[in-house]
C-alpha positions in Angstrom: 16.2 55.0 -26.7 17.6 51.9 -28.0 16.5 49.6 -29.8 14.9 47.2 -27.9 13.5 50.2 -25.2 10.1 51.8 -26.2 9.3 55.8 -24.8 6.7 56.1 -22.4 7.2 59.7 -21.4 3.6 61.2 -21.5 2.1 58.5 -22.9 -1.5 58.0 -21.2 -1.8 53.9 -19.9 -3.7 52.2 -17.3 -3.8 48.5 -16.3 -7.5 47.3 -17.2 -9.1 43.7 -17.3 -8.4 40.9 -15.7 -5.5 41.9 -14.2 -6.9 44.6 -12.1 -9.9 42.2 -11.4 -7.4 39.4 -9.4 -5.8 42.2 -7.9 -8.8 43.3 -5.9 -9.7 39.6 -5.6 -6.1 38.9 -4.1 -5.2 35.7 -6.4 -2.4 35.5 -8.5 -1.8 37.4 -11.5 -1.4 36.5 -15.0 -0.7 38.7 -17.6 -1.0 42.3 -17.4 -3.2 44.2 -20.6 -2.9 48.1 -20.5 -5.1 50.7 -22.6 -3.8 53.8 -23.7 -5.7 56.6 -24.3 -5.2 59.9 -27.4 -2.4 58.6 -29.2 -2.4 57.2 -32.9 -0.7 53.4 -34.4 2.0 55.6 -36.1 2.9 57.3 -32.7 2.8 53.7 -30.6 5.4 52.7 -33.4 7.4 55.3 -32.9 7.6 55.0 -29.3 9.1 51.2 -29.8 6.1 49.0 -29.7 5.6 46.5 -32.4 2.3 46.2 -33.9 -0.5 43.2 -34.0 -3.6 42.4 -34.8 -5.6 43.7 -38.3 -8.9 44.4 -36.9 -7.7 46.9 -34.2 -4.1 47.9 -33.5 -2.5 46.4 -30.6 1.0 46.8 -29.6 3.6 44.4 -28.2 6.3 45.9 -25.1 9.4 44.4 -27.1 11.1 43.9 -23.2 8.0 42.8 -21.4 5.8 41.3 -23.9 2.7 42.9 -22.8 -0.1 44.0 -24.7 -1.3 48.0 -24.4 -4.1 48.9 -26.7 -5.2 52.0 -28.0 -8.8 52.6 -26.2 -11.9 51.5 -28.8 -15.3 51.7 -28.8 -17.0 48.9 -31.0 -20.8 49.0 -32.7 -22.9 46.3 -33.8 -22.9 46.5 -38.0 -23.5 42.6 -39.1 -23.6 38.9 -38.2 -21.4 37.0 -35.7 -18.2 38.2 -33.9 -16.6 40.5 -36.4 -19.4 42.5 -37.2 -18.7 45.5 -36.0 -17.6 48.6 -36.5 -14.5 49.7 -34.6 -13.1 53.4 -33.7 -10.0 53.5 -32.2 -9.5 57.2 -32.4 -7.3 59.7 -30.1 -10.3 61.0 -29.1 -11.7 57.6 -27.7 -12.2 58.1 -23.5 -11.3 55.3 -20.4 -14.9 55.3 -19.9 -16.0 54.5 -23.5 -13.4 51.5 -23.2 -14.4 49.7 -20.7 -18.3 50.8 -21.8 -17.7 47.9 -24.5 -15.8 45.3 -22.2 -18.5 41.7 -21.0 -19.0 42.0 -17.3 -18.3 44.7 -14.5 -15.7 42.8 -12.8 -13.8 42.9 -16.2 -14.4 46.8 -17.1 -12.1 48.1 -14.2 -8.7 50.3 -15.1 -6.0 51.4 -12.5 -3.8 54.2 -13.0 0.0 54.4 -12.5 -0.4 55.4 -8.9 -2.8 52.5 -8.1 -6.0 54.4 -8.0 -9.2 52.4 -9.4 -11.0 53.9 -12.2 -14.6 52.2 -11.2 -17.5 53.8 -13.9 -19.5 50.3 -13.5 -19.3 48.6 -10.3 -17.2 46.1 -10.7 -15.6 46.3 -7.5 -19.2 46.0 -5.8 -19.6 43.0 -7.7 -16.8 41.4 -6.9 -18.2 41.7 -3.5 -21.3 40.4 -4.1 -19.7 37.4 -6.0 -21.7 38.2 -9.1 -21.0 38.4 -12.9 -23.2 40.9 -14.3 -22.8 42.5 -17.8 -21.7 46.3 -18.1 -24.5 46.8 -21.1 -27.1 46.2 -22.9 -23.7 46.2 -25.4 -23.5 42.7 -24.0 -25.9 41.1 -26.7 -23.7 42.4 -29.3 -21.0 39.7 -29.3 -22.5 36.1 -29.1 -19.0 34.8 -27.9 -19.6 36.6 -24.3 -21.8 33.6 -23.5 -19.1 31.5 -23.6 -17.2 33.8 -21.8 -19.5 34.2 -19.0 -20.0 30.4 -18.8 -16.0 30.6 -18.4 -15.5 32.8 -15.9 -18.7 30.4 -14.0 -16.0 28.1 -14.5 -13.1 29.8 -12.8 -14.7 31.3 -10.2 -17.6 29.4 -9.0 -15.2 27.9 -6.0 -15.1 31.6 -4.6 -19.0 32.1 -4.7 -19.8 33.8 -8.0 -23.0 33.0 -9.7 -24.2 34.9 -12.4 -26.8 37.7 -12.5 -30.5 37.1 -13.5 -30.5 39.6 -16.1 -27.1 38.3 -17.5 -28.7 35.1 -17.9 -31.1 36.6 -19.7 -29.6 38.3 -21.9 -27.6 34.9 -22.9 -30.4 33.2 -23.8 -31.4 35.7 -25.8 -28.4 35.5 -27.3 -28.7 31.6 -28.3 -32.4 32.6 -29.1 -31.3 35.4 -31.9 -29.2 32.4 -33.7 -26.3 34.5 -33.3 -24.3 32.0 -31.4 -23.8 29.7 -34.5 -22.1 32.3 -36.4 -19.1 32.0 -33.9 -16.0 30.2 -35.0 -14.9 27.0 -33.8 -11.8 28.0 -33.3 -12.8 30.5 -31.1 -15.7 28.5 -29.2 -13.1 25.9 -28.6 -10.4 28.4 -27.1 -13.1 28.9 -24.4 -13.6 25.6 -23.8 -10.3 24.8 -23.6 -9.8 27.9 -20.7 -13.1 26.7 -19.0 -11.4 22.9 -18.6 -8.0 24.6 -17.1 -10.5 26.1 -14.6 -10.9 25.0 -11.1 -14.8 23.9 -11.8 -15.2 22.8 -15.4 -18.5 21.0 -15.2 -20.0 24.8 -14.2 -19.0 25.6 -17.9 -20.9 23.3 -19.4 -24.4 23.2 -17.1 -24.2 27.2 -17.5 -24.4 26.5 -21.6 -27.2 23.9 -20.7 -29.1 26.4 -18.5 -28.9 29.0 -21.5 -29.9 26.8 -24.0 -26.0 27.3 -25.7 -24.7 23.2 -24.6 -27.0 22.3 -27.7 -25.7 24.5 -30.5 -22.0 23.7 -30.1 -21.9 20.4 -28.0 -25.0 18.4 -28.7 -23.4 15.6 -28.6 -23.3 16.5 -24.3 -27.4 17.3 -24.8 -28.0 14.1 -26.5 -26.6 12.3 -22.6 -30.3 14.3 -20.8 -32.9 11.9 -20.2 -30.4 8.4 -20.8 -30.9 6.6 -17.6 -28.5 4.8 -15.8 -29.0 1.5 -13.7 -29.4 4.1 -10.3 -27.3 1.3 -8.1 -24.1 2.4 -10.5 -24.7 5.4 -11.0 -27.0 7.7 -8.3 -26.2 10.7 -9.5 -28.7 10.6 -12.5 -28.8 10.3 -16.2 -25.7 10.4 -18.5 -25.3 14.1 -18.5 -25.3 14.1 -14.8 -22.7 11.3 -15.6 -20.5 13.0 -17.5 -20.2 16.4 -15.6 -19.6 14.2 -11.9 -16.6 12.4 -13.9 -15.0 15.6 -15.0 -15.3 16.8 -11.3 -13.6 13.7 -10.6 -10.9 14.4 -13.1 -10.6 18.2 -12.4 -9.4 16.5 -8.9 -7.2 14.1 -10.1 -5.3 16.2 -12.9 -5.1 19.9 -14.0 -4.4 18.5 -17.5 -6.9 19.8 -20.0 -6.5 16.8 -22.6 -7.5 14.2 -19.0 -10.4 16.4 -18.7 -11.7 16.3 -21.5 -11.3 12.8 -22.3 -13.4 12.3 -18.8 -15.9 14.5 -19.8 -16.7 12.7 -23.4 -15.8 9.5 -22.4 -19.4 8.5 -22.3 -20.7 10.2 -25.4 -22.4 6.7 -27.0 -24.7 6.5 -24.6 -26.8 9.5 -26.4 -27.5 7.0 -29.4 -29.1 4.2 -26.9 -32.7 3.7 -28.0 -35.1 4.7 -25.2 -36.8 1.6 -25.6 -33.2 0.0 -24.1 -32.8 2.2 -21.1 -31.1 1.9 -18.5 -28.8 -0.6 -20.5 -26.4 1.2 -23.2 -24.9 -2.1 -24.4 -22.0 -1.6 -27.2 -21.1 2.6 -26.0 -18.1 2.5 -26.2 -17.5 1.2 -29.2 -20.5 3.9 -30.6 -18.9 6.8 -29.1 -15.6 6.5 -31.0 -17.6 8.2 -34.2 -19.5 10.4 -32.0 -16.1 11.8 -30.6 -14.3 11.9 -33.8 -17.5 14.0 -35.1 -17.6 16.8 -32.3 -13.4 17.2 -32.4 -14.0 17.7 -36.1 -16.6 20.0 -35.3 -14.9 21.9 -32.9 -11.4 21.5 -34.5 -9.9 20.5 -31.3 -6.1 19.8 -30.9 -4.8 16.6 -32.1 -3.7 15.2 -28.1 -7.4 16.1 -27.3 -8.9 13.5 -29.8 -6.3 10.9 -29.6 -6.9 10.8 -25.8 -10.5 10.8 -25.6 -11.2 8.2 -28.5 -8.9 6.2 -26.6 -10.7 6.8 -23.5 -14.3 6.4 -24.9 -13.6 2.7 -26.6 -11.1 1.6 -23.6 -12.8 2.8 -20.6 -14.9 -0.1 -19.9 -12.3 -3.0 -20.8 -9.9 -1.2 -18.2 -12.4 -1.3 -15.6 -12.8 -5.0 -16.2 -9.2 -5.4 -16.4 -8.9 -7.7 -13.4 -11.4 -9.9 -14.6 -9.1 -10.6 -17.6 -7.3 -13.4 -19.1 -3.7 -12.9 -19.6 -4.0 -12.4 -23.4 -6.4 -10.1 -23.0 -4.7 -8.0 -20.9 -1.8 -8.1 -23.8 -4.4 -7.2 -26.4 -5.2 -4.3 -24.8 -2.2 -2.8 -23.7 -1.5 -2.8 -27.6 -4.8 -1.1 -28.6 -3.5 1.4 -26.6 -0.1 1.6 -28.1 0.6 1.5 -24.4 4.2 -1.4 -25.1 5.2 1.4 -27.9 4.1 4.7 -25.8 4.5 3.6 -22.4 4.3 7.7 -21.2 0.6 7.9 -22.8 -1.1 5.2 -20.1 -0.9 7.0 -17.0 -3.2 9.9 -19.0 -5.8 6.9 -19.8 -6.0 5.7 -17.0 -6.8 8.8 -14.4 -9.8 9.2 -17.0 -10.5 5.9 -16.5 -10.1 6.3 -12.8 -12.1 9.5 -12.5 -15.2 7.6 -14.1 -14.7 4.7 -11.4 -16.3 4.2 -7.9 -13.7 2.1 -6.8 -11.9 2.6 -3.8 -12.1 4.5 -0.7 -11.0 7.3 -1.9 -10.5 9.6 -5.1 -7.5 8.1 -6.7 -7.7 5.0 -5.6 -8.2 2.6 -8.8 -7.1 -1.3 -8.5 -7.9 -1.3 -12.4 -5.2 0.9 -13.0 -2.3 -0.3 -10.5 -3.1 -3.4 -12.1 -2.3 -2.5 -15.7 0.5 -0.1 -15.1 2.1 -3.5 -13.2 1.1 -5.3 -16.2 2.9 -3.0 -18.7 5.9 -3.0 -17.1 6.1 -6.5 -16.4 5.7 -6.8 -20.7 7.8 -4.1 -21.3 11.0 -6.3 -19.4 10.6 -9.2 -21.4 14.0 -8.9 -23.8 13.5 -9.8 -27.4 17.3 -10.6 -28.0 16.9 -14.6 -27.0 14.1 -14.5 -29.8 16.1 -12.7 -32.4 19.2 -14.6 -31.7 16.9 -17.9 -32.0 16.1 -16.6 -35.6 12.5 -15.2 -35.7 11.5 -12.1 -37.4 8.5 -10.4 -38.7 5.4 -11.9 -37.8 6.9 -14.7 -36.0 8.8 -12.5 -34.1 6.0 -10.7 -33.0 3.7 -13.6 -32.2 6.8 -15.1 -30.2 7.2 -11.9 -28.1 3.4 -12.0 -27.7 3.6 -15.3 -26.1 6.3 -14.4 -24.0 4.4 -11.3 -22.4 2.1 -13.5 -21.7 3.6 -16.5 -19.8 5.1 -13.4 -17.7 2.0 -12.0 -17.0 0.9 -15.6 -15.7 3.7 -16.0 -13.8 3.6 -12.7 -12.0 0.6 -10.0 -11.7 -2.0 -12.8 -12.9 -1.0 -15.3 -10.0 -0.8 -12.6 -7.6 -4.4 -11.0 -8.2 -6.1 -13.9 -8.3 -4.8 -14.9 -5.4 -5.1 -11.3 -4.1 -1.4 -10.7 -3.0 
């Protein structure tokens, strides 16, 4: 055995989770995660794996990189995620295993030769296109309501909806107060997942329908009930808003960061008095705090808030960018740092363009054509003739500013006004 090479003679390892759930489903897939079954940490580092994980030992392949941990049962002893009490004994069984896995569809194993190891009838279930929990277990670990909502997320486009009783046993989950023990970090690593999904907006009206959108995003809760002017927008109040843009989006892009930005870019319009509905005058420039508040919350990536505070204050002056005077158009290709980071406007502007009703089709966004035209047209003019002519500093810059804009007159301004 060298080195690198772990020993896998008599060891006792099946495939479980969701890659034997995508087998059976015939979609591509991802990693594989193994269980093994009677041996101890010591032994599993003996064989070659490397160790992870303090809660419960799990064990790298050092050639494949895949995961195989030893079989667990978990029960409830505190508060939140990590109370529990863990066993991860040799004497631990499959069936015990999966006993303590979310849903059915998840709690599958298959052997070495293929053969499905079944106990909860998750293979029936993929059938019936449900998500239904193995246990009552399933109230033990608040984060499993985010997980269902998830897998609502991912698999809603083949038929899954989930089970009564699951449902019921998530909002009893958000009813014990359990859900607000959860880590942000860890809500916002489901969140993430559900955006990468091919339905994201499922994610987010399972959490409303559960009562869970309003302990971790209220700032999506606070959109229920703000009208909208029904001629712009007929597919109901701001939270309807919201979820039909980030369908939009999840059309347009598979880019998390787009997503998101879509999906918060209206988030002012939850402080509009009622008394001023269906007018939300001044919501972009109140949803910059609210989105810098819930990324702070939720301690989202950097990229995440940059995009969508961007998005939220920006979104409207884009869609009136044809109506703009040259100077304007200027100014707000620098709010966006767009002359400096000419690679950031294309992400602006498909969550701009997923919140838009223009054109025939999805994709189709005048607003946008017109600006990236715009930027590159300023992005040509050559700052060496006003050097060499002996400006710098602020003159410089308010010389260059002119310049960009008697270019703009003279090219993309003429021709849309004139509609060439």
């Amino acid at each position: 055995m060298t080195a690198r090479s772990v020993d896998l003679t008599g060891l006792t390892h099946y495939r479980v989770g969701g890659c034997v759930r995508d087998a059976l489903l015939g979609i591509p897939i991802g990693e594989r995660d193994w269980v093994v079954l009677g041996v101890s940490p010591a032994e599993m580092i003996a064989r070659g794996f490397r160790q992870i994980g303090a809660a419960f030992p799990v064990f790298l392949h050092p050639l494949t990189g895949e995961e195989y941990a030893l079989a667990r049962t978990e029960r409830k002893s505190g508060r939140g995620y990590h109370g529990f009490a863990v066993d991860f004994s040799p004497h631990v069984t499959l069936q015990e295993d999966l006993y303590r896995r979310d849903l059915t569809i998840n709690a599958m194993a298959m052997d070495a030769g293929d053969r499905l190891i079944d106990p909860f009838g998750g293979q029936q279930d993929l059938k019936r296109r449900v998500l239904r929990h193995v246990s009552d277990a399933f109230a033990d670990d608040p984060l499993r309501v985010l997980r269902v909502a998830r897998f609502q997320a991912r698999f809603a486009g083949l038929g899954f909806e989930v089970d009564p009783e699951t449902l019921h046993q998530m909002v009893k989950i958000v009813a014990s107060g359990e859900l607000s023990t959860l880590a942000a970090e860890r809500v916002w690593r489901e969140c993430v997942k559900a955006l990468e999904s091919q339905a994201p907006a499922e994610f987010f009206r399972l959490l409303d329908r559960c009562g869970a959108l309003a302990v971790w995003f209220p700032e999506l809760t606070a959109l229920k009930g703000k009208s909208h002017d029904p001629e712009y927008h007929p597919e109901g109040d701001a939270f309807a808003h919201v979820l039909w843009t980030l369908e939009r989006a999840a059309r347009l892009t598979h880019d998390p960061v787009i997503r998101f930005a879509a999906l918060t870019h209206d988030l002012g319009k939850g402080l509009t008095p009622d008394a001023e509905l269906p007018r939300h005058h001044g919501h972009d420039v109140n949803g910059v705090a609210v989105v810098a508040h819930m990324c702070t919350r939720l301690r989202t990536a950097k990229p995440y808030q940059e995009l969508a505070s961007k998005v939220v204050e920006h979104h409207m002056r884009c869609h009136r960018v044809l109506e703009m005077r040259p100077g304007t158009v200027v100014k707000l290709l620098e709010k966006l740092d767009a002359l400096r980071q000419p690679e950031k406007l294309d992400a602006f502007l498909l969550a701009c363009a997923a919140d838009s009703r223009e054109g025939a089709a999805l994709g189709v966004y005048p607003a946008g054509e017109f600006l990236r035209k715009a930027l590159q047209v300023c992005r040509s003019v050559d700052v060496k003739p006003l050097v060499a002519a002996g400006l710098t500093g602020e003159r410089l810059g308010q010389a260059l500013r002119q310049t960009r804009i008697r270019r703009l007159k003279e090219c993309l301004w003429i021709q849309a006004r004139s509609g060439s």
